[in-house]
FIKEFI-792474 format. One line per field, with one value per residue (C-alpha): residue in three letters; y, z negated, x. Coordinates in Angstrom, 1 decimal, always signed. Layout:
BEGIN
res <- [ALA ...]
py <- [Y ...]
pz <- [Z ...]
px <- [X ...]
END
This chain:
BEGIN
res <- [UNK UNK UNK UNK UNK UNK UNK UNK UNK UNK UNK UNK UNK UNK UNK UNK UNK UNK UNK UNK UNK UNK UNK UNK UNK UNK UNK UNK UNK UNK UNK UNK UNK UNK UNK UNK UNK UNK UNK UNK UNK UNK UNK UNK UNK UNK UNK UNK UNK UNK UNK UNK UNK UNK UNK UNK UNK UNK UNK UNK UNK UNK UNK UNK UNK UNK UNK UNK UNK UNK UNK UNK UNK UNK UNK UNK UNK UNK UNK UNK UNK UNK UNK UNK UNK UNK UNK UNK UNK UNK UNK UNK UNK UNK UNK UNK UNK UNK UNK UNK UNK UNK UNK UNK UNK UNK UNK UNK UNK UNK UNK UNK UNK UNK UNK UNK UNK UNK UNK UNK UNK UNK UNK UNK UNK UNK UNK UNK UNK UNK UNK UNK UNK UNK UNK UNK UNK UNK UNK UNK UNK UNK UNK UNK UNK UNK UNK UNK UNK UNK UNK UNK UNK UNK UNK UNK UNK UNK UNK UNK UNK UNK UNK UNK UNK UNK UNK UNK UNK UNK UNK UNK UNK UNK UNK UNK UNK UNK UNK UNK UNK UNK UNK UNK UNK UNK UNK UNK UNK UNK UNK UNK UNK UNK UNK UNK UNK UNK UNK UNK UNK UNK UNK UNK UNK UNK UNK UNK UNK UNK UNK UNK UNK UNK UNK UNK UNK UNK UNK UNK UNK UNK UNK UNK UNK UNK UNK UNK UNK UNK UNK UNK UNK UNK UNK UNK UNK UNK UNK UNK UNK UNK UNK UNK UNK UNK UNK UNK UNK UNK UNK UNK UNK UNK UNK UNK UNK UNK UNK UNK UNK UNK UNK UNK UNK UNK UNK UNK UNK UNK UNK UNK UNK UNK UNK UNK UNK UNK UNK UNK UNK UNK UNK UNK UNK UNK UNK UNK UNK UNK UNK UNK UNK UNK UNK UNK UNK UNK UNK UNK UNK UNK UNK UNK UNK UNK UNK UNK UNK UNK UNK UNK UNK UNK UNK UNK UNK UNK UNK UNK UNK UNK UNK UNK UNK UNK UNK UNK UNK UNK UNK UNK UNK UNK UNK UNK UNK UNK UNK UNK UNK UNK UNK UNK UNK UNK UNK UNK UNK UNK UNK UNK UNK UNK UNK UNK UNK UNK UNK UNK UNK UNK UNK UNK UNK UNK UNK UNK UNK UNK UNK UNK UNK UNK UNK UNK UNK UNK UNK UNK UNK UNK UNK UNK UNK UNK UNK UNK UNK UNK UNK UNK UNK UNK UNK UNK UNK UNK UNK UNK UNK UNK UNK UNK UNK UNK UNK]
py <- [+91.2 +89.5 +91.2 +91.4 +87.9 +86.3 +87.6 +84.6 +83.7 +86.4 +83.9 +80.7 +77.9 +74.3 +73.2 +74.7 +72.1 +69.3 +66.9 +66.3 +70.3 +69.6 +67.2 +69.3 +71.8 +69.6 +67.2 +68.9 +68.8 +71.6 +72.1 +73.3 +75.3 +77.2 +78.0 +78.6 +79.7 +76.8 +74.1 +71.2 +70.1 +67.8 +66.3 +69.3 +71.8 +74.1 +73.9 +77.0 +77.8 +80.3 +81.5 +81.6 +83.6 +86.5 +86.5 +86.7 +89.2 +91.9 +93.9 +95.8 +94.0 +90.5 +91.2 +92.0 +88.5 +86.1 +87.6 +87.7 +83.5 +83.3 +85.0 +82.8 +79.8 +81.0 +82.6 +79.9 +77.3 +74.6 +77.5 +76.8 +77.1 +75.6 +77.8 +75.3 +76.7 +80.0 +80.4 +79.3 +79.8 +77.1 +78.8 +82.0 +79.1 +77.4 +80.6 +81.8 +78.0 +78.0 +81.4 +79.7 +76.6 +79.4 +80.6 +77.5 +75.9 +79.5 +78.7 +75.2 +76.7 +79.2 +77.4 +78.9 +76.5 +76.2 +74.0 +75.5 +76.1 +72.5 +70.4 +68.6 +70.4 +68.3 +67.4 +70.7 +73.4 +77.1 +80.3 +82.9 +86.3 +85.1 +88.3 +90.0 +87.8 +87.0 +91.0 +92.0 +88.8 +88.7 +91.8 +90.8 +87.3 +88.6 +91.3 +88.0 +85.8 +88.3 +89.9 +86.5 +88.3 +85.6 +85.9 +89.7 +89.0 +86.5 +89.0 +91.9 +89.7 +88.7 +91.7 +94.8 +96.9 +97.7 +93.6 +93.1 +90.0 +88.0 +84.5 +81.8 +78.6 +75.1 +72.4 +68.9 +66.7 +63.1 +60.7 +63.8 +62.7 +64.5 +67.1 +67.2 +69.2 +73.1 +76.3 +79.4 +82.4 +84.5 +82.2 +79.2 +80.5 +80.5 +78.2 +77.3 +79.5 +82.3 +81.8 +81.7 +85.4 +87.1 +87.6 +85.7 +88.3 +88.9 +84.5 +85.6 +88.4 +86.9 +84.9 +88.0 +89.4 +86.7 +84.9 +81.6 +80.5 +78.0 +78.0 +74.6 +74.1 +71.1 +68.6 +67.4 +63.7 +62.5 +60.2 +63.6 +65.0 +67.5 +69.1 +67.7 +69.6 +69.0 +71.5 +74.2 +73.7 +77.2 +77.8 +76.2 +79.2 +77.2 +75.7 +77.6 +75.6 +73.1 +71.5 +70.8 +68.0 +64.7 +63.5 +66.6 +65.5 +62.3 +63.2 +64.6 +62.1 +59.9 +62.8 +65.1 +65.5 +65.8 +67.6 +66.6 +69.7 +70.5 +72.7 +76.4 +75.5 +77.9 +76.9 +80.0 +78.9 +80.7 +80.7 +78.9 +75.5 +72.7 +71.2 +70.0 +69.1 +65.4 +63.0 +62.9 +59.4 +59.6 +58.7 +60.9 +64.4 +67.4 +69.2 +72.7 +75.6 +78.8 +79.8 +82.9 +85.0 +87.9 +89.9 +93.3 +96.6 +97.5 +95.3 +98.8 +101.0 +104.5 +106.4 +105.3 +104.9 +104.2 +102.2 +100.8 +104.5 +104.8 +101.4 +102.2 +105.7 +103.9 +101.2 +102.7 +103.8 +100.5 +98.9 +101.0 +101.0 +96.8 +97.6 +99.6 +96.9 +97.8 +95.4 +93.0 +93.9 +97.8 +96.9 +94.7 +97.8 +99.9 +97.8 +97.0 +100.7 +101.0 +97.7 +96.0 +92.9 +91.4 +89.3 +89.6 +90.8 +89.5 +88.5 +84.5 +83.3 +85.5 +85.5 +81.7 +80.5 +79.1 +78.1 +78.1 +78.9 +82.5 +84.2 +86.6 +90.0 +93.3 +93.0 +89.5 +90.7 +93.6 +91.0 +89.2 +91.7 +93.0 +89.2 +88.9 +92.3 +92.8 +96.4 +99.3 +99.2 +94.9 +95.6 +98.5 +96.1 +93.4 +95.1 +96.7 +93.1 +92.1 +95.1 +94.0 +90.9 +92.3 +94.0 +91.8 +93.0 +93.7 +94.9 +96.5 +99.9 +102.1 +102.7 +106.7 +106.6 +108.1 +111.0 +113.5 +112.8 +114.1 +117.6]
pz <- [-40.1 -42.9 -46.2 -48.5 -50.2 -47.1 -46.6 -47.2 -51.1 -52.5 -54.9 -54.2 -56.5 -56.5 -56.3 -52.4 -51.1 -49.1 -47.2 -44.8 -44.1 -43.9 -41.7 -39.5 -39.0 -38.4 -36.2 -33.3 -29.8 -27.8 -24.6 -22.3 -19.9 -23.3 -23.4 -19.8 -20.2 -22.5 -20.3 -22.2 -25.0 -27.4 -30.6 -30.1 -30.2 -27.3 -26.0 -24.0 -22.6 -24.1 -20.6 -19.2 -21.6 -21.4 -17.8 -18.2 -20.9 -18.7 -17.8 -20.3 -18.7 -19.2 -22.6 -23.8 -21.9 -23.4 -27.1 -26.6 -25.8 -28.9 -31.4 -30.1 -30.7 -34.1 -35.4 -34.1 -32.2 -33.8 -35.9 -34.7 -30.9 -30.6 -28.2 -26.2 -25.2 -26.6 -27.5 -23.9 -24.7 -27.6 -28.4 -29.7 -32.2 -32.8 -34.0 -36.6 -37.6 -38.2 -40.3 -42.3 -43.6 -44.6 -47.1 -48.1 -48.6 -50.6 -52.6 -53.7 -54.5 -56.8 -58.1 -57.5 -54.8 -55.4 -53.8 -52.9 -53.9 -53.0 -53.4 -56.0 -56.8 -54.5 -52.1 -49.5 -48.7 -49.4 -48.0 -49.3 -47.7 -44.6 -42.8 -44.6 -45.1 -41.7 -40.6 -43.4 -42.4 -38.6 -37.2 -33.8 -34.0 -35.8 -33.0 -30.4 -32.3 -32.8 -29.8 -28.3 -27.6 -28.1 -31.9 -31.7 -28.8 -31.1 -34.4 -33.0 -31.7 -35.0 -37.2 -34.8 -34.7 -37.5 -39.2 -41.9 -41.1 -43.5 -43.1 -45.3 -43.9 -45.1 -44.9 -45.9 -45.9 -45.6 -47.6 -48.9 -49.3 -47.4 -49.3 -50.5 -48.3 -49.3 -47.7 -48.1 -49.0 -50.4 -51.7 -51.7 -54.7 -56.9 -59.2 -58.1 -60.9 -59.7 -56.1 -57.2 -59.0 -55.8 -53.9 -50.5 -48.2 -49.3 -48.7 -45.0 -44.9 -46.3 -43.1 -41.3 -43.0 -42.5 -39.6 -40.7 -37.7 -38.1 -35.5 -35.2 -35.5 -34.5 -32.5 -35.0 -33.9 -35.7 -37.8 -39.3 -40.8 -38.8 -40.5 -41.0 -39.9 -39.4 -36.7 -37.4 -41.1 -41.2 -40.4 -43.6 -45.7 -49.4 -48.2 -50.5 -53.2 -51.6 -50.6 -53.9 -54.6 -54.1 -51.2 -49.2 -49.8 -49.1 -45.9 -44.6 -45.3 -43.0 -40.3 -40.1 -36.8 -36.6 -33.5 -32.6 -31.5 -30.0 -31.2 -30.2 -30.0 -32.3 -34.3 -35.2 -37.3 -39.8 -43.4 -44.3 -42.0 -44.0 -44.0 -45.5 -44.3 -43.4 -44.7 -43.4 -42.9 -41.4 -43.1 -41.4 -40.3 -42.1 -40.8 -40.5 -39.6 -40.0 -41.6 -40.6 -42.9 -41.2 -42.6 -41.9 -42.0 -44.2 -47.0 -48.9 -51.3 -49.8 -52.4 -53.8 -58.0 -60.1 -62.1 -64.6 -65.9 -66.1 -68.4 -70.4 -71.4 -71.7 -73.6 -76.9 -76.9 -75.8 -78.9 -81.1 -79.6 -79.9 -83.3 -83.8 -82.7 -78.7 -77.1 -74.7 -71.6 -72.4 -73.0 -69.2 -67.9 -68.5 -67.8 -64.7 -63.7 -64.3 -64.3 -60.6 -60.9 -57.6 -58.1 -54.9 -53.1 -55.5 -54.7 -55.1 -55.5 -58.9 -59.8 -59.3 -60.1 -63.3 -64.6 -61.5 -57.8 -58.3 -60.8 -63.4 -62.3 -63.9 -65.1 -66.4 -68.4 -70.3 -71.3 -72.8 -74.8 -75.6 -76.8 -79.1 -80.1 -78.8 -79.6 -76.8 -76.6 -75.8 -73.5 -71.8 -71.7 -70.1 -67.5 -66.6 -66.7 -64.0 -61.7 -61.0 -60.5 -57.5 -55.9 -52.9 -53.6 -57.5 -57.2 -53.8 -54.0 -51.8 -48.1 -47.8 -45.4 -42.7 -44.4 -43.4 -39.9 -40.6 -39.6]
px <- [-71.5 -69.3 -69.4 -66.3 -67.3 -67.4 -63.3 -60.6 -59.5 -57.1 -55.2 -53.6 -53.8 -52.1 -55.4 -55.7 -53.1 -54.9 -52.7 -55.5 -55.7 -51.6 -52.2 -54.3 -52.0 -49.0 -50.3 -50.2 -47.8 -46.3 -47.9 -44.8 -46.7 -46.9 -43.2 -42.2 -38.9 -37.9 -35.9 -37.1 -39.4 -38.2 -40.0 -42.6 -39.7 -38.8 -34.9 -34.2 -30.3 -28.4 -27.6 -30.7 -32.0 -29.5 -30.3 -33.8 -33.5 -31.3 -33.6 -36.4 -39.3 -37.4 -36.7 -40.0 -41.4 -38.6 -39.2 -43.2 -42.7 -40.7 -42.8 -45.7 -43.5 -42.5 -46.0 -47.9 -46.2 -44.0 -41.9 -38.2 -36.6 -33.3 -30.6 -28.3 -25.0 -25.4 -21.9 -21.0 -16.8 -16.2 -12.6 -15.0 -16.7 -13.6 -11.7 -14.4 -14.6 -10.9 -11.5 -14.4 -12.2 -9.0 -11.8 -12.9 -9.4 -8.2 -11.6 -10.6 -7.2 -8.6 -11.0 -13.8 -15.7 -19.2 -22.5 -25.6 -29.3 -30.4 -27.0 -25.5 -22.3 -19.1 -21.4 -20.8 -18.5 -19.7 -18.7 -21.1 -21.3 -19.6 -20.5 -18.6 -15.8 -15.6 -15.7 -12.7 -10.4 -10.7 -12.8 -11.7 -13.4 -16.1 -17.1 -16.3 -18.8 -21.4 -21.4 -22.8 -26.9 -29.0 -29.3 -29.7 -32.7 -34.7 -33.8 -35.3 -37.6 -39.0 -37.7 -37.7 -34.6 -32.7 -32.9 -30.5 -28.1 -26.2 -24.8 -23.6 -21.4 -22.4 -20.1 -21.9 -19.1 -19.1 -21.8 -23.6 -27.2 -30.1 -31.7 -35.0 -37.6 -38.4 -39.3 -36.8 -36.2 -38.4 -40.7 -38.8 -36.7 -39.8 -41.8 -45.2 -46.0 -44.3 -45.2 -49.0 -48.7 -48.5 -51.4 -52.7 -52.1 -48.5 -47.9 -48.8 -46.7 -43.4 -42.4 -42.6 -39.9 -36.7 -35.9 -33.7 -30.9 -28.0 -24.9 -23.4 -19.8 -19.4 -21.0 -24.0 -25.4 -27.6 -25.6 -24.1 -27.2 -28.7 -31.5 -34.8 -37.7 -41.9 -43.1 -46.0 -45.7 -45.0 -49.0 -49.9 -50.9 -50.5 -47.4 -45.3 -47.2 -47.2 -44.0 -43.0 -46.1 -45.0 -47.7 -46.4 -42.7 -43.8 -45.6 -42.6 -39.6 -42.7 -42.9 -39.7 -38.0 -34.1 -32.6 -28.9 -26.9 -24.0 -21.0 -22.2 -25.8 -28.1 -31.4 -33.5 -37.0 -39.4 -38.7 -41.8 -41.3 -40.9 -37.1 -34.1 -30.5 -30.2 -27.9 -24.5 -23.5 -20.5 -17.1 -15.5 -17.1 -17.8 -20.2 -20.0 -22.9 -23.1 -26.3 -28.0 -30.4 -31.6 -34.1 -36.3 -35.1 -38.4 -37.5 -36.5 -37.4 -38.3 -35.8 -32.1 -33.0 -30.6 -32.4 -29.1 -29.5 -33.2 -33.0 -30.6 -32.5 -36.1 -34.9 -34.6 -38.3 -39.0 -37.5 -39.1 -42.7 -42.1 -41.7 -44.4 -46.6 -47.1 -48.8 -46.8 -48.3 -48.0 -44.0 -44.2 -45.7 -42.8 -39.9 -41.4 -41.9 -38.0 -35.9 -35.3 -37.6 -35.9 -32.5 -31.5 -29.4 -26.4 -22.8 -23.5 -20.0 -20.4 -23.9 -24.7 -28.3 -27.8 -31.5 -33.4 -33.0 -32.3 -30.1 -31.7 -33.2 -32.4 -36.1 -35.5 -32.2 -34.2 -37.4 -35.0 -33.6 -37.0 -37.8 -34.2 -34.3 -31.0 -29.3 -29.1 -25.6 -25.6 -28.1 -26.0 -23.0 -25.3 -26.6 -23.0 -21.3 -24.9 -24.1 -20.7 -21.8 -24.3 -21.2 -19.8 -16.3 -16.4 -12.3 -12.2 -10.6 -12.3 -10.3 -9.5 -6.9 -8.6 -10.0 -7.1 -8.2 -11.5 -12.2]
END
């Protein structure tokens, strides 16, 4: 019977990565009696039709099957399924796309157009928080182009009920260059330093808790710049430090695999697969997709905390213990008991990474001040200006015009 020593390392190191383990786990095909309701395999990943599957899916029994195959395929199996046709009306597409480019051309008017995470800024179009967006400008497109099923039947197959979506559009526009491979969010957004402070277990976990689509807007050959992606690199369990070392970057730009799609076509993939948008080479298109986080309802905290308040109270005793000589771990004991160490979620076209991949947590904002020795009242000012940055319509005025209705 193993004995506790004999259980799998608790702490990941750089050290861990080994291309030839990489390789081990990536080299691998897609047996399609494995994925029986796919209608076609293609660079090892599984097409199925959007159709067919909300047949197949219409009755409980169906249901359960379909999402059963596609956990299999996305736990173990080459991590990403690709949804022909699931928007099967391309006016439905063609509407939200023509929402999606008011924003962007209002952004450019104000100003306030921004890249992403991974782009030089000029090179794409963003529209963050296009969920939302899209709901308040057009809530009868929105409802159209949500209302599809097959993103709600792989969600719930990954997440359960109650998953958490949130989009945010991409357009790479013409000669942007590819982007340089990475894993996403949560991990993704850290340093390997960072990544390496969290135990084993919770590496595994992670995945599990976001499921990464992308609806195509547009017809995407592959002169356009579909993404790039290396099947079952999601099973590598050090891959989160791993795909920023250079013979892991270099191992994929050898052994990606780009999938052209066409305009209402869906991709859905783990979080933890290795890829990066491809190069659009085009003169001419830009190529729009809608990208789809959706993550689990049991990424919360069991009680609502204001923690702005509990901050501003403790920090006082904080400075004044520093100055009394309290150790630095004692001082990261307490501000971790009561700041928000997450930065997310934020309102991105206001609280842009600036330093990193992520923009400061509440946590992060309070070290600081700790560090500088910056006064109560600064600090209180800081964190107020940060919390209306987190807000995803900072000047909204709440809508009360149907409270006389209520009884």
């Amino acid at each position: 019977m193993p004995t506790i020593h004999d259980r799998p390392r608790s702490w990941l190191n750089p050290s861990d990565c080994d291309l030839a383990d990489f390789r081990g786990h990536v080299e691998r095909t897609t047996n399609p009696a494995e994925v029986p309701s796919a209608t076609d395999v293609v660079h090892g990943i599984p097409l199925y039709d959007g159709e067919l599957l909300r047949r197949r899916a219409g009755t409980p029994a169906g249901r359960r099957e379909i999402q059963a195959e596609l956990v299999r395929v996305l736990l173990d199996g080459p991590g990403i399924v690709v949804c022909k046709r699931a928007y099967p009306d391309p006016s439905v597409v063609d509407r939200v796309t023509g929402a999606f480019e008011k924003m962007i051309a209002d952004q450019r008017a104000a100003g306030s157009a921004r890249g992403d995470h991974y782009a030089r800024p000029g090179t794409n179009d963003r529209v963050w928080n296009a969920v939302e967006k899209l709901a308040l400008h057009d809530p009868e497109a929105f409802a159209e182009y949500h209302g599809e099923g097959v993103t709600d039947l792989v969600s719930s197959a990954w997440l359960g009920p109650g998953y958490q979506l949130t989009s945010q559009v991409n357009v790479v526009n013409p000669g942007a260059p590819a982007q340089r491979v990475h894993r996403d969010y949560h991990f993704g957004f850290f340093s390997d330093e960072g990544a390496a402070a969290f135990p084993t277990h919770v590496h595994r976990a992670a995945p599990s808790l976001t499921l990464q689509g992308a609806v195509a807007h547009c017809d995407m050959p592959v002169e356009t710049g579909p993404t790039l992606y290396l099947p079952y690199s999601q099973t590598y369990e050090p891959g989160y430090l791993a795909w920023q070392r250079p013979e892991f970057r270099a191992y994929f730009d050898d052994h990606h695999v780009q999938m052209p799609l066409e305009k209402g076509d869906v991709v859905f993939f783990s979080p933890a697969l290795f890829h990066a948008a491809g190069a659009n080479r085009t003169t001419g298109v830009r190529r729009m997709a809608n990208l789809l986080q959706v993550s689990s309802p049991f990424g919360r905290s069991m009680e609502t905390v204001d923690r702005e308040a509990m901050v501003n109270a403790v920090y006082p005793v904080l400075l004044r213990r520093k100055a009394e000589g309290a150790p630095p771990h004692w001082l990261r004991c307490v501000v971790a008991a009561c700041a928000e160490g997450y930065a997310f979620p934020t309102n991105l076209d206001l609280d842009a990474p600036v330093d990193g991949l992520a923009p400061p947590s509440q946590a992060d904002l309070v070290r600081r001040a700790l560090e500088s020795g910056r006064s109560a009242g600064a600090l209180r000012a800081d964190l107020a200006a940060a919390a209306h940055r987190r807000r995803s319509r900072p000047d909204a005025v709440p809508d009360r015009s149907g409270e006389d209705d209520l009884g």
